[in-house]
C-alpha positions in Angstrom: -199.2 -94.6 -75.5 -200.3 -93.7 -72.1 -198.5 -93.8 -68.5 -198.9 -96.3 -65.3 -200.9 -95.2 -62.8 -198.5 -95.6 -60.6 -195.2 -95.0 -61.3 -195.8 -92.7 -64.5 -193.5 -95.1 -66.7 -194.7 -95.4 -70.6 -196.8 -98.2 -71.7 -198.1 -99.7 -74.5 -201.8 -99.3 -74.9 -202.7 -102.7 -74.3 -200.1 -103.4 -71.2 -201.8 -105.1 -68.7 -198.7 -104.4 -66.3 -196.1 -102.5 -65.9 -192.9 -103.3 -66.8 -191.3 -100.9 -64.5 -193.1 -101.4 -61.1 -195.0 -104.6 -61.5 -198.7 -103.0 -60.8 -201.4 -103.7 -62.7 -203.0 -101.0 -64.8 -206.4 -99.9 -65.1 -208.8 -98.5 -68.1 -212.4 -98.1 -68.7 -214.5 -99.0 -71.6 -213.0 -96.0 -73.4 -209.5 -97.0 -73.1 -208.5 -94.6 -70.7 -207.0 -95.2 -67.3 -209.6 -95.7 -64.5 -208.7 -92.9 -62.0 -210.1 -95.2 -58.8 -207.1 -97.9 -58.8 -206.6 -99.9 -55.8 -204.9 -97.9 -53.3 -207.9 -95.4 -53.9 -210.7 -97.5 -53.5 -208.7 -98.9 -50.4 -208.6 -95.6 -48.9 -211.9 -94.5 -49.7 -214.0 -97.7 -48.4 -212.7 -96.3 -44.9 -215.0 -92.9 -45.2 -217.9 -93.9 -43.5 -220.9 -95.8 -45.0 -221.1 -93.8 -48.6 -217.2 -94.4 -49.2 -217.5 -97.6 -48.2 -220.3 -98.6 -51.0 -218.3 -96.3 -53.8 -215.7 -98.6 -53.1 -217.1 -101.7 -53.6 -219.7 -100.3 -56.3 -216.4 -99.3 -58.4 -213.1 -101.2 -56.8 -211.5 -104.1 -58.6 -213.3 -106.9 -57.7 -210.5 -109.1 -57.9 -208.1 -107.6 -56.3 -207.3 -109.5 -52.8 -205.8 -105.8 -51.3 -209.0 -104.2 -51.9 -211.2 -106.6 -50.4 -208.7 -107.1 -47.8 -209.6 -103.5 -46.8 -212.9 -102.9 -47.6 -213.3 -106.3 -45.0 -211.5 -104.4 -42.3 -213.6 -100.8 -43.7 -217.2 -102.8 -43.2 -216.1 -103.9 -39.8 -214.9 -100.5 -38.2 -218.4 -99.6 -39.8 -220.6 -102.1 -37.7 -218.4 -102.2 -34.8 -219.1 -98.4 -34.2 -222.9 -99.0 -34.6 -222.7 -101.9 -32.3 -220.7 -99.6 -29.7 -223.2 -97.3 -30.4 -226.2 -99.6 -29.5 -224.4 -101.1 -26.5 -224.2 -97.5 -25.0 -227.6 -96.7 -25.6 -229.1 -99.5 -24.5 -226.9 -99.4 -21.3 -227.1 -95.9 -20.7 -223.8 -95.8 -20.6 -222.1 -92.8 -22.8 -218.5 -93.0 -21.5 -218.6 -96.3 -23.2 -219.4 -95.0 -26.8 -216.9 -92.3 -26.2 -214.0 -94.4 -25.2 -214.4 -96.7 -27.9 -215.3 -94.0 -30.8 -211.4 -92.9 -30.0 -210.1 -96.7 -30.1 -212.3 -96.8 -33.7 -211.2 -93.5 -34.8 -207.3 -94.8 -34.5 -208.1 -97.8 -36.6 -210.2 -96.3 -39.2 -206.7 -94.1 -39.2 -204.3 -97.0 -39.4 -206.3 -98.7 -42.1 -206.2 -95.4 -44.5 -202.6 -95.1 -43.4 -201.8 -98.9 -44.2 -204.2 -98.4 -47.2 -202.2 -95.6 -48.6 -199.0 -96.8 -48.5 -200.3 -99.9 -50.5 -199.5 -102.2 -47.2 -202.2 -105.0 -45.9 -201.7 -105.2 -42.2 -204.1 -106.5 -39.7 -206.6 -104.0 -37.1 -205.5 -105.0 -33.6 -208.5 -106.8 -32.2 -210.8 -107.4 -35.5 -208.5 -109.0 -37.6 -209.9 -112.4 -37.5 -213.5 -111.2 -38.7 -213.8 -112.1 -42.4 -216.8 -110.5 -43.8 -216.1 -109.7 -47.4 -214.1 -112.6 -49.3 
């Protein structure tokens, strides 16, 4: 017997699903649960570059909430280099600055919307599909 990883309810060793909350469960090769489920591999693909390629090196692949935010993760990624670039190039530094705070509030959002297991949209990026 083991527990879900979500709501601690017993389950059978082979349960897929929970009975009690509905979420899908998670196990490695060795039959134990797999302690980066989706809310964590959500969260983490929003820490920087490194977090970003743990979460898609070891995130379900499947699951539609993941990718959903590792999309939005990759695109607070580049749009900070490209805010970056654009300041550098232009000599402009106020630039970089004032946009770093706009990314630092989304990068916020998405861990918050992340955490609480919600798939909402970044104001101004959500059309960008990257990942699929």
């Amino acid at each position: 017997m083991r527990k879900c990883n979500f709501c601690s309810e017993i389950l059978s060793d082979n349960a897929k699903f929970c009975p009690q909350c509905g979420k899908r469960q998670y196990k490695s090769a060795s039959g134990k649960n797999v302690p980066l489920g989706e809310r964590a591999a959500a969260i983490i693909s929003y820490i920087y570059w490194i977090g970003f390629a743990v979460s898609v090196c070891l995130g379900d692949k499947d699951s539609e909430f993941v990718k959903f935010h590792q999309n939005q993760a990759f695109i607070l990624h580049l749009a900070t280099i490209v805010f970056w670039l654009v300041s550098y190039v232009t000599r402009i530094k106020l630039l970089y600055s004032i946009a770093y705070i706009f990314i630092i509030i989304f990068w916020i959002f998405g861990i918050v919307c992340a955490a609480r297991h919600e798939i909402r949209e970044i104001p101004f990026f959500s059309k960008i599909q990257i990942i699929r």
